[in-house]
MIMARTOR-948393 format. One line per field, with one value per residue: residue number from 1; residue in three letters; x, y, z of N, C-alpha, C, O in turn. Coordinates in pm, 1 decimal. Example, Ala and Ser with C-alpha at 12.3 -4.5 7.8 and 13.67 -1.06 7.14 Angstrom:
MIMARTOR-948393
i: 1 / 2 $
aa: ALA / SER $
nxx: 1319.0 / 1285.0 $
nyy: -569.0 / -225.0 $
nzz: 780.0 / 708.0 $
caxx: 1230.0 / 1367.0 $
cayy: -450.0 / -106.0 $
cazz: 780.0 / 714.0 $
cxx: 1320.0 / 1290.0 $
cyy: -330.0 / 3.0 $
czz: 780.0 / 787.0 $
oxx: 1423.6 / 1340.9 $
oyy: -331.9 / 113.8 $
ozz: 846.5 / 803.9 $
***
This chain:
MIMARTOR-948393
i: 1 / 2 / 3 / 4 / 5 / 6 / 7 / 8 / 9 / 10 / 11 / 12 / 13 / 14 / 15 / 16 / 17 / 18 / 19 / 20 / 21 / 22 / 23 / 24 / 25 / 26 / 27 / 28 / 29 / 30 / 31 / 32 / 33 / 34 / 35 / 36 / 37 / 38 / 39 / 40 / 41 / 42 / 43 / 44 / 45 / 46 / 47 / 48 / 49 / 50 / 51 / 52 / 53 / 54 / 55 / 56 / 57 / 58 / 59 / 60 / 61 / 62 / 63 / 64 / 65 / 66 / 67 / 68 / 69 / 70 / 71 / 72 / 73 / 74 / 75 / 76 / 77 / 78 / 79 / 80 / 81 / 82 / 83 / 84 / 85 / 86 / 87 / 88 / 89 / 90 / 91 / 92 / 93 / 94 / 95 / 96 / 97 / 98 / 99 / 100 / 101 / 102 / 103 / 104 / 105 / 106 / 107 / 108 / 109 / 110 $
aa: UNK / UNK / UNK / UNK / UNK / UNK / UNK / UNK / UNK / UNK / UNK / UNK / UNK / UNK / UNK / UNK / UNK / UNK / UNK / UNK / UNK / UNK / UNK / UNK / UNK / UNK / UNK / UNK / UNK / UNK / UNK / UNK / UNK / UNK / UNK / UNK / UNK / UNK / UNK / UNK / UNK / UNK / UNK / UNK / UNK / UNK / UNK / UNK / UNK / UNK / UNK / UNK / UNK / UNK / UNK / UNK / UNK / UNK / UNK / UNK / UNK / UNK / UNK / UNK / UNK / UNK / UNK / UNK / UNK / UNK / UNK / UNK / UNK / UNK / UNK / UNK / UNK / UNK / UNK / UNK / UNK / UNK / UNK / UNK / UNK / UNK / UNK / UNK / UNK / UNK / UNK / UNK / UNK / UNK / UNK / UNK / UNK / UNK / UNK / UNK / UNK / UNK / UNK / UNK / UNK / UNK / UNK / UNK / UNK / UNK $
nxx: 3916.3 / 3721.2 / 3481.6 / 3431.1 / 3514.3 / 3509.2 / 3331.3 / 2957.5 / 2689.3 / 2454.9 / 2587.4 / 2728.0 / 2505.5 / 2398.6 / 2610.5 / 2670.4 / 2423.3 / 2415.9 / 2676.2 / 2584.0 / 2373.2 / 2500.2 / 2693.9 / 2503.3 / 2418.0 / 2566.6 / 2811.6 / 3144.3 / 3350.6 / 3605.4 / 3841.2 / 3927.0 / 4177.1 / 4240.9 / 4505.9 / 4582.6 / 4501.1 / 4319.7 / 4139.6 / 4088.0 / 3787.8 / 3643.4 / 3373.3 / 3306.0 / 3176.0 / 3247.2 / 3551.6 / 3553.4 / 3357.1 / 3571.0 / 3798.1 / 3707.0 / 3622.0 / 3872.1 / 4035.3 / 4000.8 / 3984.8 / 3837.4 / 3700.2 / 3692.2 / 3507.4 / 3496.8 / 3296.6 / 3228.6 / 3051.9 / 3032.3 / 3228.7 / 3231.6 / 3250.6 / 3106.6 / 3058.8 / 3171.4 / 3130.0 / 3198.8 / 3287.4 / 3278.3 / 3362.3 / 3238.0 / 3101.2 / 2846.4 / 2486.8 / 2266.2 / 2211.8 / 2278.6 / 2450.5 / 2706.2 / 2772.6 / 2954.9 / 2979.0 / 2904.7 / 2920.7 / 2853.6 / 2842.9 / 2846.3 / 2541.8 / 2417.4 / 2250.8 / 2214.6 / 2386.8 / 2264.1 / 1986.3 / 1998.7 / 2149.3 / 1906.4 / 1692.1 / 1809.2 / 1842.1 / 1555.6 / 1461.4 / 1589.6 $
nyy: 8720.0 / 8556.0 / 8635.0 / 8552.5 / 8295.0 / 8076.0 / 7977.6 / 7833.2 / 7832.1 / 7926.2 / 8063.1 / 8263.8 / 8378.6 / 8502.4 / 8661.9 / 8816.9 / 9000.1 / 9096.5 / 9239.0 / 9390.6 / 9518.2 / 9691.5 / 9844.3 / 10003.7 / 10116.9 / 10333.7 / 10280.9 / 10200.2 / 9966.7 / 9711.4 / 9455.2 / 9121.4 / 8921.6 / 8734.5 / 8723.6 / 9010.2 / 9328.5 / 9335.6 / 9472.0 / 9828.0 / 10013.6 / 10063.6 / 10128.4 / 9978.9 / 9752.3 / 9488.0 / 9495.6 / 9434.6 / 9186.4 / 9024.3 / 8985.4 / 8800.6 / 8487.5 / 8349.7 / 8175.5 / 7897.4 / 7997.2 / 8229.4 / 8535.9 / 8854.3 / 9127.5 / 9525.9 / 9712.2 / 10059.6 / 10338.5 / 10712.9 / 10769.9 / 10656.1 / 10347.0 / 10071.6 / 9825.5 / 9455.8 / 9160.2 / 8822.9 / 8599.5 / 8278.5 / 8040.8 / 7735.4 / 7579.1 / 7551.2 / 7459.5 / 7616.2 / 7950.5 / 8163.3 / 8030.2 / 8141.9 / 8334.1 / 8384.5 / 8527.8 / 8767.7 / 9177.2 / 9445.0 / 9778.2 / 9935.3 / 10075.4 / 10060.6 / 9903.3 / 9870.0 / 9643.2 / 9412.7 / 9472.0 / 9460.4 / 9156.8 / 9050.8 / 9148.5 / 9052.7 / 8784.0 / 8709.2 / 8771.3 / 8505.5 $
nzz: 2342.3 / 2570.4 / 2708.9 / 3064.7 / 3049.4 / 3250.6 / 3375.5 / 3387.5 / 3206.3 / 3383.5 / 3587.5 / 3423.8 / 3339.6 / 3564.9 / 3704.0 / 3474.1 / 3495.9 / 3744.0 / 3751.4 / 3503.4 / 3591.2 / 3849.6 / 3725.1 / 3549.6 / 3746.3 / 3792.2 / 3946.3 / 4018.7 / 3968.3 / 4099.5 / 4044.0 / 4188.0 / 4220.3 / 4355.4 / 4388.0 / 4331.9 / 4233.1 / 3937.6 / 3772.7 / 3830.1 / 3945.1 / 3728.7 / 3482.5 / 3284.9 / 3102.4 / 2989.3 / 3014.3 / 3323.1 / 3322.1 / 3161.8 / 3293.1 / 3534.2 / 3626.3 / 3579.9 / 3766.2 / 4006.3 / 4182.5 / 4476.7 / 4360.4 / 4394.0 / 4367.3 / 4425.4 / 4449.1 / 4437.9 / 4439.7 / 4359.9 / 4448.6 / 4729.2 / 4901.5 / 4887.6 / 4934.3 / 4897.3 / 4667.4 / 4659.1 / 4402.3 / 4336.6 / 4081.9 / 4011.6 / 3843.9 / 3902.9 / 3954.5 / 3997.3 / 3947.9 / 4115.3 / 4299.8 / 4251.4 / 4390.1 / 4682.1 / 4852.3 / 4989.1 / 5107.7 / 5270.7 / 5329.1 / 5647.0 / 5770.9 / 5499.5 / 5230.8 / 4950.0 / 4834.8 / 4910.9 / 4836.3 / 4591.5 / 4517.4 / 4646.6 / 4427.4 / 4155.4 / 4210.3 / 4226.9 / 3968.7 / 3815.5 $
caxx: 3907.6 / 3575.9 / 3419.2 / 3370.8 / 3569.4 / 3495.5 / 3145.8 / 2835.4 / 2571.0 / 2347.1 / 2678.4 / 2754.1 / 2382.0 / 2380.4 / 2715.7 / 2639.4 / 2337.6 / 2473.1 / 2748.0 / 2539.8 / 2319.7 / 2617.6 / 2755.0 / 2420.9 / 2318.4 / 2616.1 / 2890.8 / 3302.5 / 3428.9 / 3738.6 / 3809.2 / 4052.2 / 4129.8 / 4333.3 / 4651.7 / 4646.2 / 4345.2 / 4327.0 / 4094.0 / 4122.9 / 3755.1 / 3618.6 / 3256.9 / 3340.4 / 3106.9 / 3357.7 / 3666.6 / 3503.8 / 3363.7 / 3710.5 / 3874.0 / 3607.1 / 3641.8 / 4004.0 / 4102.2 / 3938.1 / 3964.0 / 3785.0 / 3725.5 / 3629.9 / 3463.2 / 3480.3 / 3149.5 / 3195.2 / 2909.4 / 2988.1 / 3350.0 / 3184.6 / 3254.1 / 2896.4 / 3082.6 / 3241.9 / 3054.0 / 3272.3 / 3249.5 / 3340.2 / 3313.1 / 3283.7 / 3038.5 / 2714.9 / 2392.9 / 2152.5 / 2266.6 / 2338.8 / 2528.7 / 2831.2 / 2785.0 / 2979.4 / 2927.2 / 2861.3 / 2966.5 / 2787.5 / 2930.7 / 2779.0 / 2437.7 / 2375.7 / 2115.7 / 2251.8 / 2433.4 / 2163.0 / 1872.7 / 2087.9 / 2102.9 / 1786.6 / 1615.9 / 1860.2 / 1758.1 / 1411.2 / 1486.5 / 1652.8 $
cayy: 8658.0 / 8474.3 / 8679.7 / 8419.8 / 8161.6 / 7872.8 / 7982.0 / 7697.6 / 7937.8 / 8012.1 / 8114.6 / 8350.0 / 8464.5 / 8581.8 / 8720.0 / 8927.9 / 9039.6 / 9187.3 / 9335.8 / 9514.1 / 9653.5 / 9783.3 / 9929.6 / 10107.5 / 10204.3 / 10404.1 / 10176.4 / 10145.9 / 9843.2 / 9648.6 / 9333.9 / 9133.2 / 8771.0 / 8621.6 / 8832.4 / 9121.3 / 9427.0 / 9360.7 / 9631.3 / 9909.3 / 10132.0 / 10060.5 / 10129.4 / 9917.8 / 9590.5 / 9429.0 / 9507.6 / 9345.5 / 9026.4 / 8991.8 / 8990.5 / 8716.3 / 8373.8 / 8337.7 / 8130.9 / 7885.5 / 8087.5 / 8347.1 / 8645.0 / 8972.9 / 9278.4 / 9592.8 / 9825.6 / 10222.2 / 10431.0 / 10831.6 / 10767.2 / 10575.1 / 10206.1 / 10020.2 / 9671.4 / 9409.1 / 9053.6 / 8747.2 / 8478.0 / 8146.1 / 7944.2 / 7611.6 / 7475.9 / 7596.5 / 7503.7 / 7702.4 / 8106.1 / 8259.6 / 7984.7 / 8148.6 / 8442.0 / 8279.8 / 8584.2 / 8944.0 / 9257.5 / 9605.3 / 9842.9 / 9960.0 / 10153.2 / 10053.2 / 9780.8 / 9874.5 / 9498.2 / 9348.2 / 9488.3 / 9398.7 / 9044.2 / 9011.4 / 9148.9 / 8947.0 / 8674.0 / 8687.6 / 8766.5 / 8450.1 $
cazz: 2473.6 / 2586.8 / 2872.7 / 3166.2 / 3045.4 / 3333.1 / 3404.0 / 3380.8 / 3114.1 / 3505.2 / 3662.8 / 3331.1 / 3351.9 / 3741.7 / 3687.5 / 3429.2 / 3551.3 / 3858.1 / 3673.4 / 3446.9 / 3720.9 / 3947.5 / 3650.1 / 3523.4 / 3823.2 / 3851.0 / 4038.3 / 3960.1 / 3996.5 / 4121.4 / 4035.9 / 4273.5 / 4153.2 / 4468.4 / 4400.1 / 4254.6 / 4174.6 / 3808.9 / 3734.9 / 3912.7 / 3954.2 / 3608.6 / 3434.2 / 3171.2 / 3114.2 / 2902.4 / 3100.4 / 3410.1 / 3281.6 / 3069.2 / 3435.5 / 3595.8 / 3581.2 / 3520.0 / 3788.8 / 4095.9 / 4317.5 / 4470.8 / 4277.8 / 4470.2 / 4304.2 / 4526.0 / 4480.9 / 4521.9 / 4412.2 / 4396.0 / 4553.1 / 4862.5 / 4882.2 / 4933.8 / 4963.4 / 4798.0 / 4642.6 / 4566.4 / 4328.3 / 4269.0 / 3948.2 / 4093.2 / 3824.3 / 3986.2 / 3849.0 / 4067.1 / 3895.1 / 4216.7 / 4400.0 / 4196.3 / 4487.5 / 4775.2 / 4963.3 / 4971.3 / 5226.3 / 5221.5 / 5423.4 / 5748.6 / 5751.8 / 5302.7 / 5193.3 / 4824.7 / 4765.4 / 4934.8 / 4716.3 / 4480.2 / 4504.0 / 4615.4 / 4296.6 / 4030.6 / 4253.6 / 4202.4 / 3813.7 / 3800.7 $
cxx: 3760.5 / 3547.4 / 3349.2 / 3372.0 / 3516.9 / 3345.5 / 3045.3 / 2743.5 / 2513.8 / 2436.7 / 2683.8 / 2625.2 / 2337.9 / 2530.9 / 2691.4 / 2498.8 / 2330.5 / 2595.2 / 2694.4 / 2418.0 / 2380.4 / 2657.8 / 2641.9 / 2353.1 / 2435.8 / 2811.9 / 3036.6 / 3332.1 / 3555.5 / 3730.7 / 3991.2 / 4086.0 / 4213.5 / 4461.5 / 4644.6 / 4506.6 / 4387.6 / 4281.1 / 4084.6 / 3955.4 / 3733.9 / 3453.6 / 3278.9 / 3259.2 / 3237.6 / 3437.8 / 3623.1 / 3475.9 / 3495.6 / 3790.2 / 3808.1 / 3657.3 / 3778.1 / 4056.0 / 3991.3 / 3964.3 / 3867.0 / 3767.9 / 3627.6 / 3604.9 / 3384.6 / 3374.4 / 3219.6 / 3117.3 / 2959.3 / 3144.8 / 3315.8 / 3210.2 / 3098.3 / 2952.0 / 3141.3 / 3118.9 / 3184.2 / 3206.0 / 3357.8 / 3270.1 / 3322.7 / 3140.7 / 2870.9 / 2597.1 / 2305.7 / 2302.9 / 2311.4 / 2426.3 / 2701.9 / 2866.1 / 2795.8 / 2937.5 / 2928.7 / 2861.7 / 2883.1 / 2843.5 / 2838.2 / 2668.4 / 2395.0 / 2348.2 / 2140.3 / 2273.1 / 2311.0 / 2055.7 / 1916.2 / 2061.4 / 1939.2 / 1701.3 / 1672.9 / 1855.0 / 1652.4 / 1411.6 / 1521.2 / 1546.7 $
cyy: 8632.0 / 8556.6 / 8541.8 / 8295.0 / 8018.6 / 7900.1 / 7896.3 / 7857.5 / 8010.6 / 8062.4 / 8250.6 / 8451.5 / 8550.2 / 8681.3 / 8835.8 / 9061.2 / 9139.9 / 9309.8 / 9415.2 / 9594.6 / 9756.6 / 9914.3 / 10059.8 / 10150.0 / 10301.2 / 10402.3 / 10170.6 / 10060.9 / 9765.4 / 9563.9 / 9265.3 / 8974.1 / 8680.4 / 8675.9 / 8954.4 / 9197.4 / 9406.7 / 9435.8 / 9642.4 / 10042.0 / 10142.3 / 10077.2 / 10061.0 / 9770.0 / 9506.0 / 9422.5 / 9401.7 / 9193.2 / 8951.6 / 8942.1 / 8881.4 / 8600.5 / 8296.0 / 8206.4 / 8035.7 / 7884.6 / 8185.5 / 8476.8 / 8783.9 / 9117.5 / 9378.6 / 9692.8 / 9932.0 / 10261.9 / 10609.1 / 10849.7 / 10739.5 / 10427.8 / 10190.3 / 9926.9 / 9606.8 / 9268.1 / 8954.6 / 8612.2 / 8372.9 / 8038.3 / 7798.4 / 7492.2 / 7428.9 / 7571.2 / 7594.0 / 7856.9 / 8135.6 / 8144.7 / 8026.9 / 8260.0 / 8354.9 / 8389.9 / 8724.5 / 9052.2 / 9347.4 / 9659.4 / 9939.3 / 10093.3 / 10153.1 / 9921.8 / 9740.9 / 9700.9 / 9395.2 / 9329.1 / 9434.5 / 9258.1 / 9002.8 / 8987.8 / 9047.7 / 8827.0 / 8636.4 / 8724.0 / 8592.4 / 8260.8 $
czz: 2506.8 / 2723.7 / 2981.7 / 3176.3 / 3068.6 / 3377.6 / 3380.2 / 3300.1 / 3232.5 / 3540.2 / 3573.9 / 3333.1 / 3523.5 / 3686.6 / 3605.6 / 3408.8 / 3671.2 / 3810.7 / 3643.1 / 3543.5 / 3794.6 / 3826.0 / 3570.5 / 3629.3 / 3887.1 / 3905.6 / 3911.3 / 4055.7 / 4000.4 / 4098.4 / 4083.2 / 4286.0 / 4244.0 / 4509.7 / 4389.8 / 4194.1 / 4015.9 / 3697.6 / 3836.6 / 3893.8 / 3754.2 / 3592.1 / 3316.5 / 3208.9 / 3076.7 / 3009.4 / 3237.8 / 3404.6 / 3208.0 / 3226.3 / 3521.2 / 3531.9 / 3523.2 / 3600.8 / 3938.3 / 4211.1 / 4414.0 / 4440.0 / 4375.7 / 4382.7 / 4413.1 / 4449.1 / 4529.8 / 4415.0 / 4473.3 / 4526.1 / 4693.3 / 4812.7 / 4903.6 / 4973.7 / 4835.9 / 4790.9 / 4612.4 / 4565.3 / 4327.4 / 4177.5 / 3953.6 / 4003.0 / 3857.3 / 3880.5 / 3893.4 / 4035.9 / 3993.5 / 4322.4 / 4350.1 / 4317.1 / 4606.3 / 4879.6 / 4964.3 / 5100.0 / 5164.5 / 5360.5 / 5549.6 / 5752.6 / 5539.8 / 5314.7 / 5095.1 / 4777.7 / 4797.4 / 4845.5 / 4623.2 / 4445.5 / 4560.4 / 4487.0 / 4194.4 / 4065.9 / 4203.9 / 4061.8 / 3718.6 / 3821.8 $
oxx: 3680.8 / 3599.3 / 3251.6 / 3308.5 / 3492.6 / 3265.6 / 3083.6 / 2748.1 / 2507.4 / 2397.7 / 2649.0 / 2634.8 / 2256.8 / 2507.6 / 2690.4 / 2487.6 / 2256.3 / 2595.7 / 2705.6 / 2394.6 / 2341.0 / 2651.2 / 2678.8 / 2246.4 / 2423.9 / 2898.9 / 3040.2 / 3338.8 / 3614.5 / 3615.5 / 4104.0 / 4017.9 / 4249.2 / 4513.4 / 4724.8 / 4422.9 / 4488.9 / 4330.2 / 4074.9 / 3981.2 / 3798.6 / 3391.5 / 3252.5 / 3274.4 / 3317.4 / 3405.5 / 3671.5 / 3540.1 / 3507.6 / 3836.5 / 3884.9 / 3716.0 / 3780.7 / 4115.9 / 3899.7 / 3967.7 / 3781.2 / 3838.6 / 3508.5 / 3693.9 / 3277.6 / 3437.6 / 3272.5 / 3126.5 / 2937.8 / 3157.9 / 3376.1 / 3191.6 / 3006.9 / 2908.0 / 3159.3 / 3032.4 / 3273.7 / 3133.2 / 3480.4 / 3165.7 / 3417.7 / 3093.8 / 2806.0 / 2588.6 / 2261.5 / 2419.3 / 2433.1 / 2464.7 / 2800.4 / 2985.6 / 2709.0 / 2872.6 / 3012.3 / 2800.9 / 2843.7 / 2875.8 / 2756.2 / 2714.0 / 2350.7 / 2403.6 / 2123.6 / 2194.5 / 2271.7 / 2024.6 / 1851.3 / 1974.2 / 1870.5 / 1654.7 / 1596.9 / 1860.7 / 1646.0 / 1301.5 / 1490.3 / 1606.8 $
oyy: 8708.7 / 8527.3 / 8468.0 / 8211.3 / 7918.2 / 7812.2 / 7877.0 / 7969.6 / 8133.3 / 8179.1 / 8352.9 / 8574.2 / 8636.6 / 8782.2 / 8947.7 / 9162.7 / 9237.1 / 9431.0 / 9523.4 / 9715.3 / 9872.5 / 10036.5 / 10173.5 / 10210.9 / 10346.1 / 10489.2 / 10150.6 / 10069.3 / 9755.3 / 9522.2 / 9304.5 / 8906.7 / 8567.5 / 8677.7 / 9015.4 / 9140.0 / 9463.9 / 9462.5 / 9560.6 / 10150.0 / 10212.8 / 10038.9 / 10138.1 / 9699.4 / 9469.5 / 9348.7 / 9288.5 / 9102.6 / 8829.1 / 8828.0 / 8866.0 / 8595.2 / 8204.5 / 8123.0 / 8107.2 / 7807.4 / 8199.1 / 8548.8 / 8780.4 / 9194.2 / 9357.4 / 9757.2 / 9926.1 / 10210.6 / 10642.8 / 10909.5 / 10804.7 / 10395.9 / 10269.4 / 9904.0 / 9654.7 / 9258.7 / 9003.1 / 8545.4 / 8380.6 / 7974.7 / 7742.8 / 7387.2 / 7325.3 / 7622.4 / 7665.0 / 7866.0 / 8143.9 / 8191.6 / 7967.1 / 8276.1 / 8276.4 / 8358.9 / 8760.8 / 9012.5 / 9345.0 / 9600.2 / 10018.4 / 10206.7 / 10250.2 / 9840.3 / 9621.0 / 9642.2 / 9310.8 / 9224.4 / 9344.7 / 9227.4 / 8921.3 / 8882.7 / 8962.8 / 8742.0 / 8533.4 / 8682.0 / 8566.3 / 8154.4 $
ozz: 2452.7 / 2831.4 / 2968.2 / 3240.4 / 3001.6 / 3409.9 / 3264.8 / 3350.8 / 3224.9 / 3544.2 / 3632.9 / 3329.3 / 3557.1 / 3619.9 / 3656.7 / 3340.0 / 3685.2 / 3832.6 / 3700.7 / 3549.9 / 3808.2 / 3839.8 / 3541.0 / 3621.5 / 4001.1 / 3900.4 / 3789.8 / 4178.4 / 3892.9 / 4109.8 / 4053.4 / 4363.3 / 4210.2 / 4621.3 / 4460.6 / 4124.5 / 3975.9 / 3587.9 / 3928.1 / 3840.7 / 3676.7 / 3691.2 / 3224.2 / 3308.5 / 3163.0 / 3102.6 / 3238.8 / 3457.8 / 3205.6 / 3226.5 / 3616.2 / 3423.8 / 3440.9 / 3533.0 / 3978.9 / 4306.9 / 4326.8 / 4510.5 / 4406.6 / 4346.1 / 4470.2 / 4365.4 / 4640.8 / 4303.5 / 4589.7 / 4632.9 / 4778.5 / 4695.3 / 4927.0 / 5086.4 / 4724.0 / 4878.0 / 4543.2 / 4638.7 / 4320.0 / 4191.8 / 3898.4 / 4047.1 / 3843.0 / 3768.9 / 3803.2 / 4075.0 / 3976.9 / 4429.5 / 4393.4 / 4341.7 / 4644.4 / 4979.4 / 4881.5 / 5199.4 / 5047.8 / 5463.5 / 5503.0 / 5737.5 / 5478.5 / 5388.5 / 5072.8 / 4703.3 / 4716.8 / 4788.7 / 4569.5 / 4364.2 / 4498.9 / 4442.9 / 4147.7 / 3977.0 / 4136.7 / 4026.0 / 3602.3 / 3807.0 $
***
């Protein structure tokens, strides 16, 4: 299976960029593709990106850190050439900066 299927190469490169930060800095991940949690609370790179990009829709990956949520980010694969316009929009959960810093930095990487 092709990790990231419908992705544009910048979309595939923000994407997995953020991924692998969340996930080494700690972070299990949901991944929630319009219907249905398809992972469930994973540290798995693989598993995650395998689950992305499936469908155009909006794809939601829920953030907890340490059995705390932090927030959720979602994507859409809509063909994006600017890397981060694949992030339609991003939550952090009241009093945490975490998703924020977040995209900021793989922003400015990018």
């Amino acid at each position: 299976m092709k990790l990231l299927q419908y992705a544009t190469p910048s979309e595939a490169q923000a994407v997995t960029l953020i991924i692998s930060r969340l996930i080494n800095d700690g972070c299990q991940l949901s991944v929630f593709d319009g219907e249905e949690w398809t992972v469930r609370r994973s540290t798995s790179l693989i598993e995650v990106l395998s689950e992305l990009s499936h469908t155009d829709m909006i794809e939601t990956v829920r953030v907890r850190k340490d059995d705390v949520k932090m927030g959720e980010i979602d994507f859409l694969f809509q063909g994006c050439i600017e890397a981060m316009g694949v992030v339609v929009d991003y939550q952090t959960t009241k009093d945490n900066s975490y998703l924020n810093d977040v995209y900021k930095q793989i922003n400015a990487q990018l």
